[in-house]
FIDOFI-620957 format. One record per residue (C-alpha): residue number from 1; residue in one letter; y, x, z. Coordinates in steps of 0.2 Angstrom, whole numbers, plus 5000, padded with zeros to 4 digits. Example, Ala and Ser with C-alpha at 12.3 -4.5 7.8 and 13.67 -1.06 7.14 Angstrom:
<zanus>
(1, A, (4978, 5062, 5039));
(2, S, (4995, 5068, 5036));
</zanus>
This chain:
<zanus>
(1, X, (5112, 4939, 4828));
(2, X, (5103, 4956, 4828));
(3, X, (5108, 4958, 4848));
(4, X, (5099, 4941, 4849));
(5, X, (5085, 4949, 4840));
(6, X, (5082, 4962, 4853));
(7, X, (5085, 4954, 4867));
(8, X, (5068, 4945, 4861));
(9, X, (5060, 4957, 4856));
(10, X, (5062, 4965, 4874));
(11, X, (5057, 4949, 4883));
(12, X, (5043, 4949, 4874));
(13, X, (5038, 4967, 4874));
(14, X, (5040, 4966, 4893));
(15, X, (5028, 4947, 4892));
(16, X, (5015, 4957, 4882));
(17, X, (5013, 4972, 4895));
(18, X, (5015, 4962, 4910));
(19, X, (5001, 4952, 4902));
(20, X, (4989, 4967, 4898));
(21, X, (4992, 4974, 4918));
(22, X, (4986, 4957, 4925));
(23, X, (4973, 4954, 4913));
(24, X, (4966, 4969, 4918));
(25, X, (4965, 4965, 4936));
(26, X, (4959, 4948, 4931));
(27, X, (4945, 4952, 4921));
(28, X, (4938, 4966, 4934));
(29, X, (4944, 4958, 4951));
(30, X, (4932, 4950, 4962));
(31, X, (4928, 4931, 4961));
(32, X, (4937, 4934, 4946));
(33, X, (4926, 4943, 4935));
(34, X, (4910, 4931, 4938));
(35, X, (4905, 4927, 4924));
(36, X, (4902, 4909, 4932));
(37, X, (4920, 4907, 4928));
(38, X, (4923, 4901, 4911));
(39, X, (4934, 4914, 4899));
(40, X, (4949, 4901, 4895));
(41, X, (4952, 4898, 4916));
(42, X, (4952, 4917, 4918));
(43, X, (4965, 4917, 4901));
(44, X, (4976, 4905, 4907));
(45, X, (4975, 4912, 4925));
(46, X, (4981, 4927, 4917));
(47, X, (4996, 4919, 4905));
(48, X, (5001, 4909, 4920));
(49, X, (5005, 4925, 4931));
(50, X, (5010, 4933, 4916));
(51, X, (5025, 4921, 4915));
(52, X, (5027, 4920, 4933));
(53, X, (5030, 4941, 4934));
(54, X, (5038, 4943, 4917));
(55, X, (5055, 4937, 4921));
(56, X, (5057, 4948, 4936));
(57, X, (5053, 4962, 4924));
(58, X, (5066, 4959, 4911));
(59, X, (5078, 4972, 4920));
(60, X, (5066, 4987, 4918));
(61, X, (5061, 4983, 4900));
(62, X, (5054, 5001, 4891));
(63, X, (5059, 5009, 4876));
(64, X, (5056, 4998, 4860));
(65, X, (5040, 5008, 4854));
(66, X, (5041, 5015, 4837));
(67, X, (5026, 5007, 4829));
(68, X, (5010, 4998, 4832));
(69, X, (5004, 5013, 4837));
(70, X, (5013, 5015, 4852));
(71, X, (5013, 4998, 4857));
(72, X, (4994, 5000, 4855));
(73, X, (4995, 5014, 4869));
(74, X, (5009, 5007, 4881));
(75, X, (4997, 4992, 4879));
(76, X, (4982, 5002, 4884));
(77, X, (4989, 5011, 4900));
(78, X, (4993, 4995, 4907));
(79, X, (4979, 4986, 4903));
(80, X, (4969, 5003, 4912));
(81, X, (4980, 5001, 4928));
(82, X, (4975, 4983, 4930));
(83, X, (4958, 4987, 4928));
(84, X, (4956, 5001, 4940));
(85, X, (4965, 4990, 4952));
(86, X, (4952, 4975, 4950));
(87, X, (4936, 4987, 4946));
(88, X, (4940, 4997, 4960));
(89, X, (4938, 4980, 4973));
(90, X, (4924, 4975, 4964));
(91, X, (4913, 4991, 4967));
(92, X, (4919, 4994, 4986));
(93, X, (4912, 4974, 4988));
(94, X, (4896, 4980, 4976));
(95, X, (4890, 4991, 4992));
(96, X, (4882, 4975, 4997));
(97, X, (4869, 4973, 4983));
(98, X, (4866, 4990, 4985));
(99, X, (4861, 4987, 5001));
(100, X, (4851, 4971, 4998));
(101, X, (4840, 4977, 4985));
(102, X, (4836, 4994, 4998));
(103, X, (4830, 4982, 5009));
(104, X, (4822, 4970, 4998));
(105, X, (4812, 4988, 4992));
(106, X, (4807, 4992, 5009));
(107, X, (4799, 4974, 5016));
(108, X, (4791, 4971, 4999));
(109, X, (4800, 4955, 4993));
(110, X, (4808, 4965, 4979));
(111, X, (4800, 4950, 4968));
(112, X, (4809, 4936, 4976));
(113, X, (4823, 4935, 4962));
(114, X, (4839, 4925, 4959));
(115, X, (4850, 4926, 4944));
(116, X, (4866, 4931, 4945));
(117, X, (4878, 4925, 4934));
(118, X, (4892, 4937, 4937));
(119, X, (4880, 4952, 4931));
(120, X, (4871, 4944, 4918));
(121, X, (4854, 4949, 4926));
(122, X, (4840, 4945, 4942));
(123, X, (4843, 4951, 4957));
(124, X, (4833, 4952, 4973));
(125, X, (4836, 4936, 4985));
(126, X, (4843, 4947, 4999));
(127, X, (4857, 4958, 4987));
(128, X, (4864, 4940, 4981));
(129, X, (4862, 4932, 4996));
(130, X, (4872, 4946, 5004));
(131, X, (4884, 4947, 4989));
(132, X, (4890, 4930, 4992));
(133, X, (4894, 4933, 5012));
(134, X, (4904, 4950, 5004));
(135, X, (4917, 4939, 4994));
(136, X, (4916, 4923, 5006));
(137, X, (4922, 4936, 5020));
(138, X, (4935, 4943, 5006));
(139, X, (4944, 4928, 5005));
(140, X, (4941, 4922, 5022));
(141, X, (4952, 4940, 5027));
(142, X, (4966, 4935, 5013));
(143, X, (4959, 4951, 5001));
(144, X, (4964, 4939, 4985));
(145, X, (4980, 4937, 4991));
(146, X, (4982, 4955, 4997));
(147, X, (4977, 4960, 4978));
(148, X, (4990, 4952, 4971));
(149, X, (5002, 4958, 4982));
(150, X, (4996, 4974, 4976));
(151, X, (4996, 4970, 4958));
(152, X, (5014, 4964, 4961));
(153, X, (5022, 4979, 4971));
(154, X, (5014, 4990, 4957));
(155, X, (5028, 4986, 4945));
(156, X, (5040, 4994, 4958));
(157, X, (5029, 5009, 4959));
(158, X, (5026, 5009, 4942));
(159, X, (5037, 5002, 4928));
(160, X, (5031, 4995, 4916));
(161, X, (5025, 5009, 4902));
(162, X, (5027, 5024, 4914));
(163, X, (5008, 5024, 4921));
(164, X, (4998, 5039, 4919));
(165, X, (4982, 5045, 4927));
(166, X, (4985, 5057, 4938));
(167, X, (4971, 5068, 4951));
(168, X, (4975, 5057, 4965));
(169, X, (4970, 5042, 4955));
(170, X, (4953, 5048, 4952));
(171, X, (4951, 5055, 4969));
(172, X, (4956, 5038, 4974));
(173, X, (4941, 5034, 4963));
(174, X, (4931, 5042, 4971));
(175, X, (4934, 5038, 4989));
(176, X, (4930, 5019, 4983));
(177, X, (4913, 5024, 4978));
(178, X, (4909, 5036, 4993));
(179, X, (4916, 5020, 5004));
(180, X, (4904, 5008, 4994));
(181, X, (4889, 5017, 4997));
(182, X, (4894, 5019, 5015));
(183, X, (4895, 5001, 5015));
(184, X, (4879, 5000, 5009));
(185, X, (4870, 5013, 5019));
(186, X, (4878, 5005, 5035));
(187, X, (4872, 4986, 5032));
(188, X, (4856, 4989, 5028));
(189, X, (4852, 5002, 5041));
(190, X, (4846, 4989, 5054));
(191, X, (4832, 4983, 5043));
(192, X, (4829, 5001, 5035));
(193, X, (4825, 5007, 5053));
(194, X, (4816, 4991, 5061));
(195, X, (4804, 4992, 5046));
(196, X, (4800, 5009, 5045));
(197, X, (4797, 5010, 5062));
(198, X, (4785, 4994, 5059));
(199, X, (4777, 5003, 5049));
(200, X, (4774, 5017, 5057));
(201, X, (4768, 5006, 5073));
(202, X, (4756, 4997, 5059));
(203, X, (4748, 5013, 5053));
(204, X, (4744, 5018, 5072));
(205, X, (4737, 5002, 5075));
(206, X, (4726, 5002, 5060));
(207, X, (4718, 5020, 5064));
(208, X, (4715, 5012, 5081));
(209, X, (4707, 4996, 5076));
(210, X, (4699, 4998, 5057));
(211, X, (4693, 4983, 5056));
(212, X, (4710, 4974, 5057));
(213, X, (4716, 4968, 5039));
(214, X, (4734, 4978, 5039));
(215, X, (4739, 4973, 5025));
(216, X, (4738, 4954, 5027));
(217, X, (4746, 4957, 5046));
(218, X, (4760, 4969, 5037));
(219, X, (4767, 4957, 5025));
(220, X, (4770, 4943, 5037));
(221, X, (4776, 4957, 5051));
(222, X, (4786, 4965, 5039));
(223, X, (4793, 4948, 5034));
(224, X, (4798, 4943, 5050));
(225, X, (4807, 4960, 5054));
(226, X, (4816, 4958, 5036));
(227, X, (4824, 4941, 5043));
(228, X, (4827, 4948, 5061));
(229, X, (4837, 4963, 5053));
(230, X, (4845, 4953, 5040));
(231, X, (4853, 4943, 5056));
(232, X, (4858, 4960, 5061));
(233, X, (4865, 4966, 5046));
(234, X, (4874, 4954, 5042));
(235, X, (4885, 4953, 5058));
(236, X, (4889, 4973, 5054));
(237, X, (4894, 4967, 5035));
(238, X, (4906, 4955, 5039));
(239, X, (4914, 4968, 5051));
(240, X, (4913, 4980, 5038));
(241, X, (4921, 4971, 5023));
(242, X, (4935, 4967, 5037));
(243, X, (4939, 4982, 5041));
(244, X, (4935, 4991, 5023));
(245, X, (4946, 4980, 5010));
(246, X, (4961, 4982, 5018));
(247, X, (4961, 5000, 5020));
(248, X, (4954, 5003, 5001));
(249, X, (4966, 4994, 4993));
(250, X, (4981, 5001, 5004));
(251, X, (4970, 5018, 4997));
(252, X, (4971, 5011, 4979));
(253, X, (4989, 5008, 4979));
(254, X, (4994, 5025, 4985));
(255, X, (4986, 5031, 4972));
(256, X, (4993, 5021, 4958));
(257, X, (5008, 5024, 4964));
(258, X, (5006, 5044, 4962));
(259, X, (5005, 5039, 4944));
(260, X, (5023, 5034, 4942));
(261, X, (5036, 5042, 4935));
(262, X, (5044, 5048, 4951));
(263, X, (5025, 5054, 4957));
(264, X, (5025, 5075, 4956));
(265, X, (5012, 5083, 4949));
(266, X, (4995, 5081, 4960));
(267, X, (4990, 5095, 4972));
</zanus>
Protein backbone atom coordinates (compact mmCIF):
# COMPACT_ATOMS: atom_id res chain seq x y z
CA UNK A 1 0.00 0.00 0.00
CA UNK A 2 2.72 2.63 0.76
CA UNK A 3 3.35 2.87 -3.29
CA UNK A 4 -0.39 3.71 -3.36
CA UNK A 5 0.36 6.15 -0.67
CA UNK A 6 2.79 8.12 -2.87
CA UNK A 7 1.32 7.92 -5.93
CA UNK A 8 -1.44 10.16 -3.93
CA UNK A 9 0.50 12.14 -2.34
CA UNK A 10 2.20 13.13 -5.74
CA UNK A 11 -1.29 13.67 -7.49
CA UNK A 12 -2.06 15.85 -5.11
CA UNK A 13 1.02 17.80 -4.62
CA UNK A 14 1.04 18.41 -8.29
CA UNK A 15 -3.39 19.36 -7.74
CA UNK A 16 -2.09 21.92 -5.10
CA UNK A 17 0.64 23.76 -7.14
CA UNK A 18 -1.19 23.56 -10.39
CA UNK A 19 -3.94 25.21 -8.33
CA UNK A 20 -1.68 27.95 -6.65
CA UNK A 21 -0.26 28.97 -10.46
CA UNK A 22 -3.77 29.45 -11.84
CA UNK A 23 -5.15 31.01 -8.80
CA UNK A 24 -2.67 33.40 -9.19
CA UNK A 25 -3.51 34.38 -12.69
CA UNK A 26 -7.02 34.24 -11.73
CA UNK A 27 -7.12 36.65 -9.02
CA UNK A 28 -4.97 39.39 -10.91
CA UNK A 29 -6.03 38.68 -14.60
CA UNK A 30 -8.21 41.05 -16.20
CA UNK A 31 -12.18 40.72 -16.05
CA UNK A 32 -11.13 38.40 -13.60
CA UNK A 33 -9.99 40.25 -10.87
CA UNK A 34 -13.19 42.73 -10.84
CA UNK A 35 -14.27 42.76 -7.83
CA UNK A 36 -17.86 42.62 -9.43
CA UNK A 37 -17.21 38.96 -9.69
CA UNK A 38 -18.05 37.21 -6.67
CA UNK A 39 -15.08 35.35 -4.80
CA UNK A 40 -16.64 31.67 -4.84
CA UNK A 41 -17.14 31.98 -9.25
CA UNK A 42 -13.33 33.09 -9.24
CA UNK A 43 -12.68 29.92 -6.67
CA UNK A 44 -14.44 27.49 -8.49
CA UNK A 45 -13.11 28.94 -11.83
CA UNK A 46 -9.82 28.34 -10.45
CA UNK A 47 -10.48 24.53 -9.09
CA UNK A 48 -12.18 23.73 -12.43
CA UNK A 49 -8.96 24.54 -14.50
CA UNK A 50 -7.15 23.28 -11.62
CA UNK A 51 -8.60 19.85 -12.48
CA UNK A 52 -8.52 20.38 -16.07
CA UNK A 53 -4.43 20.88 -16.01
CA UNK A 54 -3.55 18.74 -13.14
CA UNK A 55 -3.72 15.45 -14.89
CA UNK A 56 -1.53 16.40 -17.78
CA UNK A 57 0.94 17.39 -15.03
CA UNK A 58 1.12 14.14 -13.27
CA UNK A 59 4.30 13.03 -15.46
CA UNK A 60 6.56 16.11 -14.19
CA UNK A 61 5.37 15.76 -10.60
CA UNK A 62 8.45 17.53 -8.26
CA UNK A 63 10.33 16.15 -5.40
CA UNK A 64 8.17 15.28 -2.40
CA UNK A 65 9.07 18.52 -0.28
CA UNK A 66 10.49 17.71 3.16
CA UNK A 67 8.14 19.69 5.37
CA UNK A 68 5.53 22.31 5.48
CA UNK A 69 7.97 24.60 4.98
CA UNK A 70 8.92 23.71 1.74
CA UNK A 71 5.73 23.16 0.54
CA UNK A 72 4.96 26.69 1.84
CA UNK A 73 7.59 27.94 -0.64
CA UNK A 74 7.02 25.74 -3.88
CA UNK A 75 3.62 26.95 -3.12
CA UNK A 76 4.55 30.42 -3.13
CA UNK A 77 6.72 30.62 -6.43
CA UNK A 78 3.93 29.43 -8.20
CA UNK A 79 1.26 31.23 -6.82
CA UNK A 80 3.96 34.53 -7.85
CA UNK A 81 4.28 33.13 -11.39
CA UNK A 82 0.59 33.15 -11.77
CA UNK A 83 0.37 36.57 -10.41
CA UNK A 84 2.90 38.21 -12.56
CA UNK A 85 1.30 36.56 -15.47
CA UNK A 86 -2.29 38.08 -14.67
CA UNK A 87 -1.02 41.57 -12.86
CA UNK A 88 1.10 42.06 -15.63
CA UNK A 89 -2.12 42.17 -18.28
CA UNK A 90 -3.93 43.98 -15.87
CA UNK A 91 -1.49 47.05 -15.70
CA UNK A 92 -0.75 47.25 -19.63
CA UNK A 93 -4.81 47.45 -19.81
CA UNK A 94 -4.61 50.11 -16.68
CA UNK A 95 -2.95 52.64 -19.19
CA UNK A 96 -6.50 53.50 -19.95
CA UNK A 97 -7.60 55.03 -16.59
CA UNK A 98 -4.52 56.74 -16.60
CA UNK A 99 -5.40 58.21 -19.47
CA UNK A 100 -8.86 59.06 -18.60
CA UNK A 101 -8.48 60.81 -15.43
CA UNK A 102 -5.47 63.14 -17.46
CA UNK A 103 -8.11 64.20 -19.59
CA UNK A 104 -10.82 64.39 -17.12
CA UNK A 105 -8.00 66.87 -15.19
CA UNK A 106 -7.39 69.00 -18.26
CA UNK A 107 -11.35 69.75 -19.41
CA UNK A 108 -12.39 70.27 -15.64
CA UNK A 109 -14.91 67.35 -15.24
CA UNK A 110 -12.53 65.67 -12.95
CA UNK A 111 -15.82 65.68 -10.57
CA UNK A 112 -18.09 63.70 -12.78
CA UNK A 113 -17.39 60.25 -10.73
CA UNK A 114 -18.40 56.70 -11.07
CA UNK A 115 -17.56 53.80 -8.84
CA UNK A 116 -15.68 51.25 -9.79
CA UNK A 117 -16.03 48.10 -8.47
CA UNK A 118 -13.06 46.45 -9.54
CA UNK A 119 -10.83 49.10 -7.44
CA UNK A 120 -12.97 49.62 -4.67
CA UNK A 121 -12.95 53.41 -5.20
CA UNK A 122 -14.48 56.66 -7.74
CA UNK A 123 -13.16 57.33 -10.56
CA UNK A 124 -13.65 59.98 -13.27
CA UNK A 125 -16.43 59.21 -15.85
CA UNK A 126 -14.13 59.34 -18.75
CA UNK A 127 -11.11 56.62 -17.13
CA UNK A 128 -14.20 54.01 -16.53
CA UNK A 129 -15.75 54.81 -19.42
CA UNK A 130 -12.51 54.14 -21.32
CA UNK A 131 -11.70 51.13 -19.05
CA UNK A 132 -14.54 49.40 -20.01
CA UNK A 133 -13.84 49.91 -24.07
CA UNK A 134 -9.95 48.59 -22.91
CA UNK A 135 -11.39 45.03 -21.74
CA UNK A 136 -14.42 44.91 -24.33
CA UNK A 137 -11.67 45.23 -27.00
CA UNK A 138 -9.53 42.55 -25.01
CA UNK A 139 -11.92 40.00 -25.35
CA UNK A 140 -13.17 41.18 -28.61
CA UNK A 141 -9.23 40.26 -30.00
CA UNK A 142 -9.25 36.77 -28.08
CA UNK A 143 -6.58 38.31 -25.05
CA UNK A 144 -8.55 35.81 -22.45
CA UNK A 145 -8.05 33.04 -24.57
CA UNK A 146 -4.48 33.98 -25.60
CA UNK A 147 -3.80 34.25 -21.45
CA UNK A 148 -4.63 30.97 -21.02
CA UNK A 149 -2.84 29.57 -23.57
CA UNK A 150 -0.03 31.35 -22.01
CA UNK A 151 -0.90 30.11 -18.54
CA UNK A 152 -0.87 26.64 -20.09
CA UNK A 153 2.41 26.57 -22.27
CA UNK A 154 4.12 27.98 -18.94
CA UNK A 155 4.05 24.47 -17.41
CA UNK A 156 6.26 23.35 -20.56
CA UNK A 157 8.63 26.24 -19.96
CA UNK A 158 8.38 26.01 -16.42
CA UNK A 159 7.60 22.76 -14.43
CA UNK A 160 6.11 22.73 -11.82
CA UNK A 161 8.32 24.05 -8.75
CA UNK A 162 11.48 24.97 -10.86
CA UNK A 163 10.35 28.85 -11.22
CA UNK A 164 12.54 31.43 -10.19
CA UNK A 165 12.75 35.21 -10.80
CA UNK A 166 15.25 35.86 -12.94
CA UNK A 167 16.51 39.89 -14.42
CA UNK A 168 14.65 39.19 -17.61
CA UNK A 169 11.59 38.81 -15.59
CA UNK A 170 11.75 42.06 -13.94
CA UNK A 171 12.83 43.70 -17.16
CA UNK A 172 9.84 42.18 -18.51
CA UNK A 173 8.30 44.08 -15.69
CA UNK A 174 9.31 46.92 -16.53
CA UNK A 175 8.62 47.08 -20.35
CA UNK A 176 4.73 46.39 -19.12
CA UNK A 177 4.72 49.50 -17.32
CA UNK A 178 6.88 51.68 -19.71
CA UNK A 179 4.20 50.16 -22.40
CA UNK A 180 1.16 51.13 -20.10
CA UNK A 181 2.10 54.58 -19.75
CA UNK A 182 2.65 54.71 -23.53
CA UNK A 183 -0.74 53.47 -23.80
CA UNK A 184 -1.83 56.14 -21.81
CA UNK A 185 0.17 59.00 -23.13
CA UNK A 186 -0.97 58.05 -26.73
CA UNK A 187 -4.93 58.01 -26.12
CA UNK A 188 -5.21 60.88 -24.38
CA UNK A 189 -2.99 63.04 -26.57
CA UNK A 190 -5.76 63.98 -28.94
CA UNK A 191 -7.80 65.61 -26.18
CA UNK A 192 -4.54 66.83 -24.29
CA UNK A 193 -3.52 68.81 -27.38
CA UNK A 194 -7.32 70.06 -28.59
CA UNK A 195 -7.71 71.41 -25.15
CA UNK A 196 -4.60 73.10 -24.51
CA UNK A 197 -4.68 74.75 -27.68
CA UNK A 198 -8.46 75.73 -26.69
CA UNK A 199 -7.10 77.36 -24.09
CA UNK A 200 -4.59 79.13 -25.27
CA UNK A 201 -7.10 80.33 -28.33
CA UNK A 202 -9.51 81.32 -25.06
CA UNK A 203 -6.79 83.41 -23.32
CA UNK A 204 -6.13 85.44 -26.77
CA UNK A 205 -9.74 86.04 -27.18
CA UNK A 206 -10.28 87.20 -23.74
CA UNK A 207 -7.30 89.91 -23.86
CA UNK A 208 -9.07 91.03 -27.04
CA UNK A 209 -12.47 91.23 -25.74
CA UNK A 210 -12.44 91.81 -21.73
CA UNK A 211 -15.88 92.09 -21.34
CA UNK A 212 -16.47 88.50 -22.63
CA UNK A 213 -17.33 86.05 -19.52
CA UNK A 214 -14.29 83.22 -20.38
CA UNK A 215 -14.97 81.39 -17.93
CA UNK A 216 -18.63 80.63 -18.68
CA UNK A 217 -17.75 80.25 -22.61
CA UNK A 218 -14.60 77.94 -21.52
CA UNK A 219 -16.50 75.35 -19.73
CA UNK A 220 -19.00 74.69 -22.42
CA UNK A 221 -16.10 75.09 -25.23
CA UNK A 222 -13.77 72.92 -23.25
CA UNK A 223 -16.79 70.43 -23.01
CA UNK A 224 -17.45 70.21 -26.39
CA UNK A 225 -13.73 69.67 -27.20
CA UNK A 226 -13.51 66.88 -24.40
CA UNK A 227 -16.39 64.81 -26.36
CA UNK A 228 -14.80 65.60 -29.81
CA UNK A 229 -11.36 64.28 -28.68
CA UNK A 230 -12.82 61.57 -26.73
CA UNK A 231 -14.26 60.29 -30.23
CA UNK A 232 -10.69 60.63 -31.29
CA UNK A 233 -9.20 58.79 -28.81
CA UNK A 234 -10.95 56.32 -28.56
CA UNK A 235 -10.46 55.03 -32.26
CA UNK A 236 -6.54 55.25 -31.43
CA UNK A 237 -7.27 53.02 -28.02
CA UNK A 238 -8.85 50.32 -29.61
CA UNK A 239 -6.05 50.23 -32.11
CA UNK A 240 -3.68 50.32 -29.36
CA UNK A 241 -5.08 47.61 -27.12
CA UNK A 242 -4.95 45.53 -30.53
CA UNK A 243 -1.90 45.79 -31.30
CA UNK A 244 -0.32 46.07 -27.65
CA UNK A 245 -1.81 42.76 -25.82
CA UNK A 246 -0.65 40.37 -28.02
CA UNK A 247 2.92 41.69 -28.12
CA UNK A 248 3.02 42.08 -24.10
CA UNK A 249 1.94 38.89 -23.32
CA UNK A 250 4.28 37.15 -26.08
CA UNK A 251 6.96 39.69 -24.03
CA UNK A 252 5.53 38.06 -20.69
CA UNK A 253 5.96 34.66 -21.75
CA UNK A 254 9.58 34.95 -22.81
CA UNK A 255 10.31 36.15 -19.83
CA UNK A 256 8.80 33.56 -17.60
CA UNK A 257 10.27 31.25 -19.59
CA UNK A 258 13.83 32.66 -18.68
CA UNK A 259 13.04 31.57 -15.35
CA UNK A 260 12.92 27.86 -15.96
CA UNK A 261 15.37 25.50 -15.06
CA UNK A 262 16.94 25.33 -18.60
CA UNK A 263 16.98 29.36 -18.72
CA UNK A 264 20.90 30.40 -18.12
CA UNK A 265 21.74 33.03 -16.04
CA UNK A 266 20.36 36.50 -17.20
CA UNK A 267 22.75 38.92 -19.18
Amino acid sequence: MSWLIEFLSAEWLVFALVLARVSGLVITAPLFASLAVPARLRGLLALALAMLVAPMQLGAAPAPPGSLVDLAILAGGELLLGLVLGLSVSILLGGAQLAGQMIAQLSGLSLAEVFDPQFDTSLPVFSRFLHLTTVAVYLAIGGHRQLMAGLLSTFAAVPLGTGRPTGTSTDALVAVLSESFSLSIRTAAPAIIALLLATLVLGLVGRTLPQLNILAVGFGLNTLITFAALIVSLGALVWLVADEVPQGITLLLEAIACAGPGAGPPS
